[in-house]
C-alpha positions in Angstrom: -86.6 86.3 -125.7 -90.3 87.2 -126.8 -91.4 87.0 -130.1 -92.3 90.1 -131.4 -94.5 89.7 -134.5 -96.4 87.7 -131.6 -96.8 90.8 -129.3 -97.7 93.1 -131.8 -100.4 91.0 -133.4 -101.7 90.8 -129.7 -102.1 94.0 -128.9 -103.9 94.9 -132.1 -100.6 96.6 -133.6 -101.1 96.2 -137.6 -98.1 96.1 -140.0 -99.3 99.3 -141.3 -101.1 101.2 -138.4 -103.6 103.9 -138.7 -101.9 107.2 -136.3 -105.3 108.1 -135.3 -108.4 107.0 -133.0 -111.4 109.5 -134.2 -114.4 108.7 -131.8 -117.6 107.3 -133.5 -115.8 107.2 -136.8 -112.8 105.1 -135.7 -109.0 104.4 -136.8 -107.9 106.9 -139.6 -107.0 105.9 -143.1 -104.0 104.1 -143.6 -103.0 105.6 -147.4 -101.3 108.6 -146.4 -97.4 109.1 -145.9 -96.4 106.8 -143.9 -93.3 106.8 -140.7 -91.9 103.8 -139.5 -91.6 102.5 -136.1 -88.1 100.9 -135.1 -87.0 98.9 -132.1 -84.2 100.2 -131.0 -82.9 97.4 -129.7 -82.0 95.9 -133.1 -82.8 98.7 -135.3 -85.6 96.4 -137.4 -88.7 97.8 -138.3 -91.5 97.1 -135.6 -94.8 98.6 -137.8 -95.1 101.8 -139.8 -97.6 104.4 -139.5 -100.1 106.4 -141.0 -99.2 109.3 -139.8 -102.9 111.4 -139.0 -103.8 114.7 -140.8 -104.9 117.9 -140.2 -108.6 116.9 -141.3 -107.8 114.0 -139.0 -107.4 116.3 -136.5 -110.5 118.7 -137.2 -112.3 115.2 -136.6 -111.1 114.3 -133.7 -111.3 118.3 -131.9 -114.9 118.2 -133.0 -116.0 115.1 -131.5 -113.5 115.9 -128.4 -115.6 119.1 -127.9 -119.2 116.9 -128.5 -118.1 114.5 -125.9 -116.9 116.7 -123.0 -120.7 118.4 -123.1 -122.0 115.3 -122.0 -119.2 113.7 -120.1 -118.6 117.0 -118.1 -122.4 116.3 -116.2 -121.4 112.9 -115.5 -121.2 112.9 -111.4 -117.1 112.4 -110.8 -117.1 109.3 -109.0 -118.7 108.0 -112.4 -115.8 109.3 -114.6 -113.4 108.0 -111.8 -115.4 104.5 -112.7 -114.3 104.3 -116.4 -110.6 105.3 -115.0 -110.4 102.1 -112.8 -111.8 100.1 -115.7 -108.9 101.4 -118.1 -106.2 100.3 -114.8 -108.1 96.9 -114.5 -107.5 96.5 -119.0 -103.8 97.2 -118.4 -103.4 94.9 -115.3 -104.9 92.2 -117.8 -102.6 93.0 -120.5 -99.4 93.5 -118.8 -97.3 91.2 -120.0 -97.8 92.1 -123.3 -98.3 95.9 -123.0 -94.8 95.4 -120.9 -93.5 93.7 -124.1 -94.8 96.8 -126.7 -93.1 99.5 -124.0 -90.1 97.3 -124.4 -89.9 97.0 -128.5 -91.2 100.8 -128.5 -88.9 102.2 -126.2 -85.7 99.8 -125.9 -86.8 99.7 -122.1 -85.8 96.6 -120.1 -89.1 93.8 -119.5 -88.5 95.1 -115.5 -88.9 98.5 -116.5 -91.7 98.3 -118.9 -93.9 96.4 -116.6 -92.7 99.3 -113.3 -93.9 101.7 -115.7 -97.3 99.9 -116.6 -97.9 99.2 -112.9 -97.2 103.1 -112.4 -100.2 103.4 -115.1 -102.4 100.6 -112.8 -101.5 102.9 -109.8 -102.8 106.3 -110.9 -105.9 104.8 -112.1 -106.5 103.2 -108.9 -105.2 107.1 -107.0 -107.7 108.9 -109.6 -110.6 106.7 -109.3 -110.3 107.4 -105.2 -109.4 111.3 -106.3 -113.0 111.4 -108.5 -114.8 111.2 -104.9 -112.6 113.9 -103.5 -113.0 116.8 -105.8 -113.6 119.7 -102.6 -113.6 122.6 -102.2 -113.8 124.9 -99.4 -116.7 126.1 -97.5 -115.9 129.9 -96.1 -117.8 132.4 -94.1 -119.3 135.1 -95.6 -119.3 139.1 -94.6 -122.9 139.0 -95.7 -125.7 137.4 -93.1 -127.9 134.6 -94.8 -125.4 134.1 -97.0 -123.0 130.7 -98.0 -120.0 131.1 -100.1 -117.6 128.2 -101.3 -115.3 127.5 -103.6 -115.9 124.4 -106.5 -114.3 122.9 -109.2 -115.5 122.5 -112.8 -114.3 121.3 -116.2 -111.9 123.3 -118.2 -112.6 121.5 -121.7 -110.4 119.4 -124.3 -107.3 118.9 -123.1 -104.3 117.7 -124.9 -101.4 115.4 -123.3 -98.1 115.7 -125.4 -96.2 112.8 -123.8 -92.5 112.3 -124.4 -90.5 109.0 -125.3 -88.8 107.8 -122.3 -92.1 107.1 -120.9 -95.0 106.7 -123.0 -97.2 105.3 -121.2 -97.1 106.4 -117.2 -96.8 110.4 -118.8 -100.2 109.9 -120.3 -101.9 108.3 -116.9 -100.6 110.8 -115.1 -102.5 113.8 -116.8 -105.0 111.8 -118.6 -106.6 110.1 -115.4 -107.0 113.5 -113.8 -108.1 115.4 -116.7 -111.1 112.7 -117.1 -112.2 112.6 -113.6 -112.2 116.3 -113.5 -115.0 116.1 -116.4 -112.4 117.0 -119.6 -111.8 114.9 -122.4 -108.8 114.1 -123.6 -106.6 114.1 -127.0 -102.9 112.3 -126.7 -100.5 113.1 -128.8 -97.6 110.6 -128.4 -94.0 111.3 -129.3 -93.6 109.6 -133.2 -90.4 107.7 -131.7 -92.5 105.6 -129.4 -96.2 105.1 -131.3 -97.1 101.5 -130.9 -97.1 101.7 -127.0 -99.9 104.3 -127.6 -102.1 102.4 -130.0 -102.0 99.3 -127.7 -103.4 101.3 -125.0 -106.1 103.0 -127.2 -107.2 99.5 -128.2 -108.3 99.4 -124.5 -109.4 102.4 -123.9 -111.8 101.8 -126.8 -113.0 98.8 -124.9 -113.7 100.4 -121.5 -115.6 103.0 -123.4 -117.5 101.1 -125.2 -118.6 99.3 -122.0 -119.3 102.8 -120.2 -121.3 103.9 -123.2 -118.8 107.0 -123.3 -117.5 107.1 -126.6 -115.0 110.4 -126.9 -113.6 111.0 -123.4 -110.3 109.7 -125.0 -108.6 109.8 -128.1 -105.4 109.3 -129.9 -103.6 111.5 -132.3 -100.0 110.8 -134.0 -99.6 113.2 -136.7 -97.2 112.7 -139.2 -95.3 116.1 -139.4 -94.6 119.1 -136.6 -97.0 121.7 -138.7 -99.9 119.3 -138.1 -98.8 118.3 -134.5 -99.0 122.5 -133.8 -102.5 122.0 -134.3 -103.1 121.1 -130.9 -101.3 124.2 -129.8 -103.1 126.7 -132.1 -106.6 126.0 -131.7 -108.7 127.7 -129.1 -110.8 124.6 -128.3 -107.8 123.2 -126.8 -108.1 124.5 -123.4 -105.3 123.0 -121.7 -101.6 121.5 -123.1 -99.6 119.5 -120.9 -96.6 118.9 -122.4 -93.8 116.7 -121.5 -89.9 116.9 -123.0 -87.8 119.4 -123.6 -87.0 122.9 -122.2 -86.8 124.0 -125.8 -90.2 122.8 -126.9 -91.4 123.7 -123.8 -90.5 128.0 -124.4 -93.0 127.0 -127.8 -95.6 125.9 -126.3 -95.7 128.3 -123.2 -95.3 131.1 -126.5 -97.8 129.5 -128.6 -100.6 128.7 -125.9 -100.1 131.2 -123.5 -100.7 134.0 -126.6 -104.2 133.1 -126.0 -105.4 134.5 -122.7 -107.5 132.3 -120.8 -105.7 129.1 -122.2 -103.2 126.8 -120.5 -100.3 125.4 -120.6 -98.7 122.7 -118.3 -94.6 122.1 -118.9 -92.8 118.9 -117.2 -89.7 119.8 -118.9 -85.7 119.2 -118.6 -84.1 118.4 -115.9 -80.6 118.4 -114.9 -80.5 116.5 -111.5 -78.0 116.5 -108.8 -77.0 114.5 -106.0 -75.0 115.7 -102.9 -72.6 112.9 -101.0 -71.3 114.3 -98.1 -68.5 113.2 -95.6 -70.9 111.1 -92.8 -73.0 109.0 -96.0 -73.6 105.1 -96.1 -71.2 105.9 -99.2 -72.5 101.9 -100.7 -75.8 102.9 -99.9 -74.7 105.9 -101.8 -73.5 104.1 -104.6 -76.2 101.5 -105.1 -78.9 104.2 -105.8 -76.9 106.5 -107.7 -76.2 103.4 -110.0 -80.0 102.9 -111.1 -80.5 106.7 -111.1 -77.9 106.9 -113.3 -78.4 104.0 -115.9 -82.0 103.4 -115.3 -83.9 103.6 -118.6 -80.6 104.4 -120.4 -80.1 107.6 -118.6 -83.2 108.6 -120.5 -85.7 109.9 -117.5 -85.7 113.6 -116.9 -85.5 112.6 -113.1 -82.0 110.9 -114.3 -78.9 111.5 -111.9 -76.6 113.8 -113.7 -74.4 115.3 -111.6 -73.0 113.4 -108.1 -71.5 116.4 -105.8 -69.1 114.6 -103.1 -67.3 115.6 -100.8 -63.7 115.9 -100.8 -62.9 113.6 -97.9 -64.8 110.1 -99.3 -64.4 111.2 -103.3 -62.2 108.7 -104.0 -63.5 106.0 -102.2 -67.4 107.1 -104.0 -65.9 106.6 -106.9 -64.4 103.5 -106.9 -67.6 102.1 -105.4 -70.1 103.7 -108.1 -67.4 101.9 -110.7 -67.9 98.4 -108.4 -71.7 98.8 -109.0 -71.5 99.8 -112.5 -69.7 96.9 -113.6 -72.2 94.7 -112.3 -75.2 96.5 -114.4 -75.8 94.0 -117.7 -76.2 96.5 -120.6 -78.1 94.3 -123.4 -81.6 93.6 -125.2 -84.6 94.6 -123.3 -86.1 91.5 -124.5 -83.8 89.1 -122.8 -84.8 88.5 -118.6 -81.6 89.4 -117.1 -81.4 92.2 -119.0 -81.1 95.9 -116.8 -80.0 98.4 -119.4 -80.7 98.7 -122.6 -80.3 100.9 -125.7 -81.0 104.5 -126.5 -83.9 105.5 -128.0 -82.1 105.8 -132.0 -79.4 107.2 -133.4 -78.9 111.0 -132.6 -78.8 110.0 -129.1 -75.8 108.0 -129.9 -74.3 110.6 -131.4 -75.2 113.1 -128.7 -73.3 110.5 -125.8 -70.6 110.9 -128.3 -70.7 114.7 -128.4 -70.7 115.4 -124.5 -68.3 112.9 -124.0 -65.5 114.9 -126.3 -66.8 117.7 -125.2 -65.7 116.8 -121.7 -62.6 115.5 -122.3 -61.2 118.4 -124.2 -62.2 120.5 -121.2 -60.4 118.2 -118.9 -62.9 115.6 -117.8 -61.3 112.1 -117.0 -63.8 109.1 -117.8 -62.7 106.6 -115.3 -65.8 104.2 -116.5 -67.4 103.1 -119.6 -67.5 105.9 -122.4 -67.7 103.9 -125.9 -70.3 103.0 -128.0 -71.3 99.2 -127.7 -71.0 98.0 -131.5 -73.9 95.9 -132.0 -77.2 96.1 -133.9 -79.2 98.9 -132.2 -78.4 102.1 -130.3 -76.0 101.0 -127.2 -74.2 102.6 -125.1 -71.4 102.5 -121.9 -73.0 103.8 -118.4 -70.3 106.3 -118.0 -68.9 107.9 -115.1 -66.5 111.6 -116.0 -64.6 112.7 -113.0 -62.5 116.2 -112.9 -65.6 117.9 -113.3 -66.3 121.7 -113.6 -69.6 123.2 -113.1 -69.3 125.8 -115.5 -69.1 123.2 -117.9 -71.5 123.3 -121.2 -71.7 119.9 -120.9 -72.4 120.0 -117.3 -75.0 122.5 -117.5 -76.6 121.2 -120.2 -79.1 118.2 -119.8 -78.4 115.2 -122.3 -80.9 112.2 -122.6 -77.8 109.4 -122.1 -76.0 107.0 -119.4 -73.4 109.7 -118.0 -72.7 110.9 -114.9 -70.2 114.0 -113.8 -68.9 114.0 -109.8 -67.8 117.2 -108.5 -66.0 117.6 -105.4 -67.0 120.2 -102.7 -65.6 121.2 -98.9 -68.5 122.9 -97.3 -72.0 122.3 -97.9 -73.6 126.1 -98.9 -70.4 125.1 -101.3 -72.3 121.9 -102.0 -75.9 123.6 -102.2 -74.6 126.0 -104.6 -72.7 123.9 -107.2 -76.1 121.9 -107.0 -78.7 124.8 -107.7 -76.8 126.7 -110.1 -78.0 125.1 -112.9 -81.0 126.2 -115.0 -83.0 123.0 -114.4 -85.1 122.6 -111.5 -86.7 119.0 -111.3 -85.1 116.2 -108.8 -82.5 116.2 -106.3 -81.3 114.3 -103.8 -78.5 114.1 -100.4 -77.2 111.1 -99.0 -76.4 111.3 -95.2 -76.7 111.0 -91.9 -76.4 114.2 -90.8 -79.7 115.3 -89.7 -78.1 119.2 -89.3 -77.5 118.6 -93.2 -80.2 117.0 -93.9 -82.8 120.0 -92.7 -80.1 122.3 -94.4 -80.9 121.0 -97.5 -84.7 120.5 -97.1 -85.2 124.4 -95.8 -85.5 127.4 -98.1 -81.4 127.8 -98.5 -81.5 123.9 -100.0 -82.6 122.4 -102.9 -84.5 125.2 -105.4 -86.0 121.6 -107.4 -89.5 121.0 -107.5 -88.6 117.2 -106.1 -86.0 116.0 -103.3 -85.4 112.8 -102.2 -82.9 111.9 -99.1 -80.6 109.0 -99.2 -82.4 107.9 -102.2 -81.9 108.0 -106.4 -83.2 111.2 -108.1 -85.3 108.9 -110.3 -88.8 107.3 -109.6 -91.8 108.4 -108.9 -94.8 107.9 -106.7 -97.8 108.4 -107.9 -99.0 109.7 -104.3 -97.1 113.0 -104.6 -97.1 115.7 -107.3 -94.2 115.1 -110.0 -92.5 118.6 -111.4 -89.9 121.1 -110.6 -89.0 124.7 -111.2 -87.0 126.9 -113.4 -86.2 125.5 -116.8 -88.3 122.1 -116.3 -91.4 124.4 -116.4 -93.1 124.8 -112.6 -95.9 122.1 -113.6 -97.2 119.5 -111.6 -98.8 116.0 -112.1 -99.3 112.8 -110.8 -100.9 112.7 -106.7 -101.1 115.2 -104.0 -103.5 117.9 -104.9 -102.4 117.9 -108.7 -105.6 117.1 -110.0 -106.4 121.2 -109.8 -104.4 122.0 -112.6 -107.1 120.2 -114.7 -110.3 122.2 -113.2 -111.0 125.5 -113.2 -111.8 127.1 -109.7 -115.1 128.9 -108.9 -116.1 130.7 -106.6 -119.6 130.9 -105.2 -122.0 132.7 -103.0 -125.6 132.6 -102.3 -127.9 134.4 -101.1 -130.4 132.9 -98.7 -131.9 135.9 -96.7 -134.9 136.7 -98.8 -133.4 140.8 -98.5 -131.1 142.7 -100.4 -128.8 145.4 -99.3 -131.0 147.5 -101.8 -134.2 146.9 -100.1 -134.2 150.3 -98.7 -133.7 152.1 -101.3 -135.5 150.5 -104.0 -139.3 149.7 -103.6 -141.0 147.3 -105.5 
């Protein structure tokens, strides 16, 4: 097991942190009202911060806005240069960023180093994107004339990451808001704040190297009235926001009262699997596991609901119990480690909550279920069979280790049980039926913004967009062509001919 004073003191994490980066002026005072910062895997205090104010905030806007005048003539493959920088600081750093993801977040040492490698990855994918900005080239009406689309800067934009990943959420929009010429304020969830100072540390470095002080900054404020900031003012011109549906209808309110602003929601997510009768059922088995347990349960690509059918549900079962029994629930910190703890306390309580909840309805845990008593937040990877869909508990997403199978005889059966919730995000099928397969992947399949076959419902490659529809919000981030939810599109024309259409009429 690391040391953790150790880490901390290595990636520049003081006992009592400033919550702010303010370019040209620096950290933010540390006298103000303080929050602390708790590991959960032991429940001890990791740092406390100063938690940034509104006149932090004013700072910060105004020297976000000063920046992105000068950064947004910077040719693209330039800004795409201070991108790779930042994924060549973090490659350097690993091991201990790895360690700070894993004090911040409770996240096992192989999980906080997948998710800083996912960070590496889209800097390497954005640096490539910042040569590869087109637009289209299209024939004009008019003679003489050339007409094409292009991309431009939108502004300041802000990234409101959640806590289950607080480092990949911010590379994902951060890298492709800066090689689209924006600047960028992150605003970190409070739960996980050290992970974000870390990185700002280098950040700082590669822009102090680039001579481009303000392209990024770093804003954890210490109450919700001073985070809404970043929703209310107008020099904000785009808010991606990360977590939950319920947030998510605020922001969409808050920002999309102003016309011409944006909003970008990766919200809930509520994921299903189907299982049917011809699947490699320990195939089957093995991913469901991770997508299950992985990161606690705590990804919104997390498996919640395993649809099987009828024939092999028994046999599933017994072989998703055989594979959850060999997953070592314990402290991140330790190597052999694969699960660890929730993020604190009311996500204890809330694994407690859905749990009765399903029983008294007539669910039938067959594994785990309890609370591990131990310092920190632990839990069981549980497994609740007797399912109904109608279920609160089964409609409902909750950010914990617990998995509900439902039975089914025909696949539209199958399809339906699997869309008819109000989260749109990740799916998944495990077969070998190709006939089922294509059902599935065609317009009467999966209604989720993601769908992977014979796979988990979690992970993501940083080569394709990441988002779903419905409840979870209909954004988009990551690869493919999501970098144009950062720009604004233009449309051009000129006029080569010398003539007018008015030449006739008018004579000058």
């Amino acid at each position: 097991m690391f040391d953790s004073q150790t880490i901390l003191t290595a990636t520049g994490i003081a006992p009592v942190q400033a919550g702010a980066y303010i370019p040209h002026t620096g950290w933010s005072s540390t006298a103000g009202p303080n929050f602390d910062a708790v590991c959960p895997a032991d429940g001890k205090l990791n740092a406390r911060i100063a938690g940034a104010t509104a006149a932090d905030f004013d700072a910060i806007i105004q020297a976000a806005v000063a920046a992105q005048e000068k950064w947004r003539m910077v040719p693209a493959p330039q800004r795409g240069e201070l991108v790779r920088r930042i994924g060549e600081l973090i490659k350097q750093n690993i091991d201990a960023l790895a360690g700070v993801v894993a004090l911040d977040t409770g996240k096992s040492m192989m999980e906080s180093r997948a998710e800083l490698k996912e960070c590496i990855d889209m800097a390497t994918l954005a640096a490539g994107q910042s040569r590869m900005l087109y637009g289209y080239t299209q024939q004009s009406q008019r003679a003489r004339h050339r007409m094409y689309d292009q991309w431009l800067p939108l502004g300041v934009v802000a990234v409101i990451s959640a806590y289950n990943f607080p480092a990949a959420v911010w590379a994902q929009n951060g890298f492709l808001s800066v090689i689209g010429g924006n600047t960028v304020i992150w605003k970190p969830s409070p739960k996980v704040p050290l992970t974000a100072i870390a990185i700002q540390h280098l950040v700082n470095q590669a822009a102090q190297e680039f001579d481009c002080e303000g392209v990024f900054s770093l804003f954890i404020p210490e109450n919700n009235e001073v985070a809404e900031l970043l929703l209310t003012d107008q020099r904000v011109a785009l808010v991606s926001f990360t977590g939950s549906s319920g947030v998510g209808h605020k922001v969409a309110e808050i920002v999309g009262a102003t016309l011409g602003r944006r909003y970008m929601l990766e919200c809930s997510g509520n994921n299903g699997c189907i299982v049917d009768e011809t699947a490699d059922l320990k195939q089957a088995a093995r991913a469901i596991t991770f997508g299950v347990v992985g990161t606690t349960g705590q990804r919104c690509t997390s498996t919640r609901r395993v649809i099987v059918h009828r024939s092999v549900a028994n046999e599933f079962t017994e072989l998703l119990k055989a594979s959850f029994a060999q997953i070592k629930v314990g402290d991140p910190r330790e190597a052999d480690t694969v699960v660890g703890p929730l993020i604190d306390h009311n996500a204890v309580t809330d694994f407690e909550h859905v749990l009765a909840q399903a029983k008294q309805l007539g669910g039938r845990v067959v594994y785990g279920g309890q609370r591990i008593e131990r310092p920190g937040y632990y839990v069981e990877p549980t497994i609740v069979v007797d399912v109904q869909p109608q279920w609160p508990c089964v409609q409902h997403e909750t950010f914990v280790p617990i998995v509900y199978i439902m039975t089914y005889d025909d696949l539209e059966e199958a399809i339906h049980l699997h869309n008819n919730v109000p989260q749109g995000l990740a799916s998944g099928m495990h077969s070998t039926n190709l006939c089922n397969i294509e059902m599935f992947l065609s317009a009467a399949g999966s209604d989720c913004g993601i769908v992977r076959i014979n796979m988990g419902t979690t992970g993501a490659d940083v080569g394709a967009a990441f988002g779903g529809e419905k409840e979870t919000g209909g954004g988009r981030t990551a690869g493919s062509d999501a970098w144009k939810g950062y720009v604004r599109r233009q449309s051009v024309c000129v006029n080569w001919s010398g003539t007018s259409p008015w030449d006739s009429r008018i004579k000058l």
